[in-house]
Every structure is written in C-alpha cells, then in structure tokens.
N, C-alpha and C positions, 0 to 999 in steps of 0.2 A: 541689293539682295545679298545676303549675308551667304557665305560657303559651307560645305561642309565636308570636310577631309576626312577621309580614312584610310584603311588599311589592315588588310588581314596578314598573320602572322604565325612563324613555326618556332619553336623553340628549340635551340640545338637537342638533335636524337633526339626530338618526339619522333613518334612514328606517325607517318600523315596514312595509313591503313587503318589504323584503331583510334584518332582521334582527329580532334575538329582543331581550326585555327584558331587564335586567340584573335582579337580584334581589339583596333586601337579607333576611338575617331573624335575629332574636335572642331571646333569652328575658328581656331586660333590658328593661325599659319606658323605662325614662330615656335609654338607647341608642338608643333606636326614635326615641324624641320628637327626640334630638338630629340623628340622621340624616336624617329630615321636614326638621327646620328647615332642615338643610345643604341638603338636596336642592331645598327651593323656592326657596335662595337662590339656588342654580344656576344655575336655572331649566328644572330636571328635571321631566319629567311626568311623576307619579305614575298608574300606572295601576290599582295593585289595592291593597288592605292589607285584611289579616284578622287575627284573633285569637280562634288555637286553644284 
C-alpha cells in the first residue's frame, strides 16, 4: 500500500494570524526527505508532517 507524506508549512515572517500554511505532500519518500532538508534551509517552519 503505497504512502503518502505531507506536511504543512510557514514561510519565514508570514504571519500565521492573517494566513494559512502552504502544504507540501508526495508519495515519494526521498522527495519528502529532500523538501525537509530544503525547507529548514530556508528557514521554513515546519508545522505538521504525517505519514498515511
């Protein structure tokens, strides 16, 4: 049964009172991992991640 990864996300200084999270989500694991990485380099706040 095939997964499915996501992940909701803040963009440095958005304001999480006046806007929504962006969302990331894939079936690929290795795309997940890549995206985390990119996103902490960012310096993106990770707020949720599951795996369906």
């Amino acid at each position: 049964m095939p997964h499915k990864y996501y992940f909701l996300y803040w963009l440095p200084n958005q304001s999480k009172i006046y806007s929504e999270p962006y969302y990331f989500g894939t079936n690929d694991h290795e795309e997940l991992i890549k995206n985390l990485n990119t996103a902490k380099e960012h310096g993106y706040e990770i707020e949720y991640l599951k795996d369906e």
